[in-house]
BADOPA-504716 format. One record per residue (C-alpha): residue number from 1; x, y, z. Coordinates in Angstrom, 3 decimals, padded with zeros to 6 digits. Example, Ala and Ser with C-alpha at 12.3 -4.5 7.8 and 13.67 -1.06 7.14 Angstrom:
BEGIN
n:X:Y:Z
1:012.300:-004.500:007.800 .
2:013.670:-001.060:007.140 .
This chain:
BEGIN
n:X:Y:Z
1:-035.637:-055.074:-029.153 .
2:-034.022:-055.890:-026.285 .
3:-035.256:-056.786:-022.831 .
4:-032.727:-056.587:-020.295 .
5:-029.431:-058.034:-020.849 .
6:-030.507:-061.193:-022.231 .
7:-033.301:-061.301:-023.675 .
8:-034.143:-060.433:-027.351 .
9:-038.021:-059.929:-028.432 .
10:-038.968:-059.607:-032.089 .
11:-042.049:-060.078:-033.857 .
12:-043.113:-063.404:-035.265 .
13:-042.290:-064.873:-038.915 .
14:-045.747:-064.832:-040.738 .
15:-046.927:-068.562:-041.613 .
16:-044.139:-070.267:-039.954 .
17:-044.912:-072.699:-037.219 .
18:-043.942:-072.328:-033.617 .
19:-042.132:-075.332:-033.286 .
20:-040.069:-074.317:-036.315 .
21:-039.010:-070.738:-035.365 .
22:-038.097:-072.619:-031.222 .
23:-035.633:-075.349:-033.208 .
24:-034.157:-072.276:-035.154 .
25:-033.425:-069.882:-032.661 .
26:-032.306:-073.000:-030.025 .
27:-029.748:-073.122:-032.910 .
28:-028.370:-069.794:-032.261 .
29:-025.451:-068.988:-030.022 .
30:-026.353:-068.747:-026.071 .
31:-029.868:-069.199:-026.528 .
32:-030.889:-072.026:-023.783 .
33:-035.101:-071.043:-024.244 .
34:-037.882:-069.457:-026.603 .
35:-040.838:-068.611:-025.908 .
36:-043.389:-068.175:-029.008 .
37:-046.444:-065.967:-029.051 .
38:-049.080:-065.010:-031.176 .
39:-047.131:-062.001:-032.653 .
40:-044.040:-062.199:-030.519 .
41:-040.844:-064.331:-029.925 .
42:-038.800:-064.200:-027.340 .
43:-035.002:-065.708:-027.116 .
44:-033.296:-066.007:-023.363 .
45:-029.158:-066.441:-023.781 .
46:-027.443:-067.713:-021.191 .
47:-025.340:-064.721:-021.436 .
48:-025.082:-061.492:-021.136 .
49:-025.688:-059.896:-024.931 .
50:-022.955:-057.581:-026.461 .
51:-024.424:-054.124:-027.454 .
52:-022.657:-054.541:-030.759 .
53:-024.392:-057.616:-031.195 .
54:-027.324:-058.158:-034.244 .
55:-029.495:-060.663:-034.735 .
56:-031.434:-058.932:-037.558 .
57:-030.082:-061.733:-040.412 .
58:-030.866:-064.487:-038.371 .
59:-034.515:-062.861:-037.640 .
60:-035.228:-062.427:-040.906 .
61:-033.906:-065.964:-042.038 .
62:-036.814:-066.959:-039.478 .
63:-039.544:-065.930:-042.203 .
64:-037.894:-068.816:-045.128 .
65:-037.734:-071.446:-042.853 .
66:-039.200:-074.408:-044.181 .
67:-042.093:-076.391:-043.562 .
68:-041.911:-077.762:-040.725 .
69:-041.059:-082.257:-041.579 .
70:-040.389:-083.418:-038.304 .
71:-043.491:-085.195:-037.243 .
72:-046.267:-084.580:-034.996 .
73:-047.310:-086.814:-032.225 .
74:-051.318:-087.583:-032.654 .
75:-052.738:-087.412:-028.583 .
76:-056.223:-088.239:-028.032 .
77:-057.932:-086.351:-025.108 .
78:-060.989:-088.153:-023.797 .
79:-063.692:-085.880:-023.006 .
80:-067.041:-084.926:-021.569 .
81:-069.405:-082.073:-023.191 .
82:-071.173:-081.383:-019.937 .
83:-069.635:-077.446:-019.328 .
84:-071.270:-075.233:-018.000 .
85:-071.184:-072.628:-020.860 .
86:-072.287:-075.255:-023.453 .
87:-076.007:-073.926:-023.501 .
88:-074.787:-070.621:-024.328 .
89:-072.234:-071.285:-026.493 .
90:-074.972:-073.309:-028.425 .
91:-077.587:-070.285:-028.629 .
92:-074.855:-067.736:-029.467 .
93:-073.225:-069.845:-032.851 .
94:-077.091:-070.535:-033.419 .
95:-075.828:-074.759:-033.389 .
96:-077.461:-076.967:-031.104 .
97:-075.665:-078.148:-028.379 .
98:-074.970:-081.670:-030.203 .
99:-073.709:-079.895:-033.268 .
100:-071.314:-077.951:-031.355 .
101:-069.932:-080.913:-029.723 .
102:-070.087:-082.631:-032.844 .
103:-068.195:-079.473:-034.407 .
104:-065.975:-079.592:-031.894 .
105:-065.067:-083.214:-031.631 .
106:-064.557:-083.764:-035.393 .
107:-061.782:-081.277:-035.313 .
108:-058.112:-082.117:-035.281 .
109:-056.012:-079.327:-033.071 .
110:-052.268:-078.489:-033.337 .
111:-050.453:-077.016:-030.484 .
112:-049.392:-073.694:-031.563 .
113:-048.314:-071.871:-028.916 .
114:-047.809:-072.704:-025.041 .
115:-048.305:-070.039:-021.901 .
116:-050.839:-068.429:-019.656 .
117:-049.900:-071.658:-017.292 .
118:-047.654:-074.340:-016.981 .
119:-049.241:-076.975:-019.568 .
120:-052.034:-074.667:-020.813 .
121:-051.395:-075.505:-024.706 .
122:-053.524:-073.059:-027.076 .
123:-054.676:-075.214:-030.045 .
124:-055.355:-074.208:-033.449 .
125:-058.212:-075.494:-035.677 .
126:-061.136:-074.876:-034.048 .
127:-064.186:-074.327:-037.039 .
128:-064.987:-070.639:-037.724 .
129:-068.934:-071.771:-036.473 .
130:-067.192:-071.656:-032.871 .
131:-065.006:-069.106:-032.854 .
132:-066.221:-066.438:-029.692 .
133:-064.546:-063.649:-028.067 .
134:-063.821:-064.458:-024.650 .
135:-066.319:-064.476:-021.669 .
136:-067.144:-060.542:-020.634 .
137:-066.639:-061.254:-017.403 .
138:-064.108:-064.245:-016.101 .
139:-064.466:-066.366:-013.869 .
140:-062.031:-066.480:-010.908 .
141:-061.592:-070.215:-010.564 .
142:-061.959:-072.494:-013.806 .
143:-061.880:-076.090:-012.709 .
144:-058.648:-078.012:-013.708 .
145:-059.043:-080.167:-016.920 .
146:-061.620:-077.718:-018.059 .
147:-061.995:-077.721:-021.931 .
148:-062.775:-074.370:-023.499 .
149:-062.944:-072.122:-026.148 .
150:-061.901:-068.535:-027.424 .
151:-061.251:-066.548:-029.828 .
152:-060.120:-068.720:-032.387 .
153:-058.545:-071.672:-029.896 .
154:-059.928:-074.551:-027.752 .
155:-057.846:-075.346:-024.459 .
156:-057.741:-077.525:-021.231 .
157:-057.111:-075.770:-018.401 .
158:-053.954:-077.537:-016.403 .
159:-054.560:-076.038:-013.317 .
160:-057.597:-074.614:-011.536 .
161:-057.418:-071.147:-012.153 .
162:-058.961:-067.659:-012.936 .
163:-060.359:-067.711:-016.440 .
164:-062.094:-065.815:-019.353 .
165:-062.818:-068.814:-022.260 .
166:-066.292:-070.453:-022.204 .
167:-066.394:-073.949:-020.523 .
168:-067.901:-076.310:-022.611 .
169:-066.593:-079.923:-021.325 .
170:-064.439:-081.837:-019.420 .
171:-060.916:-083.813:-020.400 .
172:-060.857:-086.693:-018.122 .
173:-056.758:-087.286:-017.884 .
174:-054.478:-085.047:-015.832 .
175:-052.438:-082.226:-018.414 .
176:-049.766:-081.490:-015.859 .
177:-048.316:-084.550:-013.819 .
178:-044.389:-083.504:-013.771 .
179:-044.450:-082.100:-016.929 .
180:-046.891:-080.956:-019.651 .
181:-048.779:-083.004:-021.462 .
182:-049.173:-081.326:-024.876 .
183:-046.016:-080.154:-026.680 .
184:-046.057:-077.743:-029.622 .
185:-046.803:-079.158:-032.829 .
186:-049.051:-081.881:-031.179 .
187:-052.016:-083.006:-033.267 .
188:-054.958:-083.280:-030.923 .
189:-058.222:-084.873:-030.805 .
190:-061.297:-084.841:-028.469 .
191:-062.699:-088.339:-027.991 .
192:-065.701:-089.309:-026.063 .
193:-064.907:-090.162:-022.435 .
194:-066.719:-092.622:-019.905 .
């Protein structure tokens, strides 16, 4: 479908990794960005697209990509388990609050999909014991470097900003200084911070 005169939106490849569907459609002609969501993809040309113009072969070349080789950069995050939600999110998985940080730490993430803000990198891999729908109500100012979960993601908040995910920690280095700090396909870890 398109949007506008240069953009093209079209649902995402099952099983196919973010980064791999951005280098893909990067490769096509005009396209100078891609943005990937959950379900969605979007490609921006640098031109204006012909009506006559299909993409549907290249779309659907999108779902036998391969896996994706190029590899990941490891980036340890220190952090702090002192949010404010961590209580709660402790009573509601029935953990204690050390086994959810536990939980939590012993994870390795992988940055699947970038938005909501500049540097806000959703991360996949968080253990089914921790997986929450978001907050009922959210909060109108989340503290920057906030680490949270929801849904089935964990996140650091770049910015300070409105927010729905459950605080349960800190990450004690800056995730936006002139450019993000996470890139897609990042393999992430929480280590304890001082």
């Amino acid at each position: 479908m398109r949007l506008g005169d240069r953009v093209l939106l079209f649902a995402r490849p099952a099983d196919v990794s973010a980064r791999s569907i951005v280098r893909a459609v990067k490769g096509w002609p005009g396209v100078h960005d891609v943005v990937v969501a959950r379900e969605e993809v979007a490609a921006y040309f640098d031109r204006e697209l012909d009506p006559a113009e299909t993409f549907a072969e290249s779309i659907e070349a999108l779902a036998r990509l391969p896996d994706d080789d190029e590899p990941s950069r490891e980036v340890e995050l220190p952090a702090i388990y002192d949010g404010e939600d961590l209580a709660w999110v402790a009573t509601a998985t029935g953990l204690s609050v050390d086994d959810v940080i536990r939980t939590h730490r012993d994870a390795t993430y992988v940055v699947e999909l970038m938005g909501f803000a500049p540097g806000f990198a959703y991360l996949t891999g968080l253990a089914p014991a921790l997986v929450m729908p978001r907050r009922a109500t959210p909060r109108t100012r989340v503290p920057a470097g906030s680490l949270a979960i929801a849904g089935a993601h964990t996140a650091v908040y770049p910015f300070a900003s409105p927010g729905g995910w459950h605080l349960i920690g800190r990450v004690l280095v800056k995730m936006f200084d002139g450019g993000a700090r996470l890139q897609l396909g990042d393999r992430v870890r929480f280590v304890e911070g001082t």
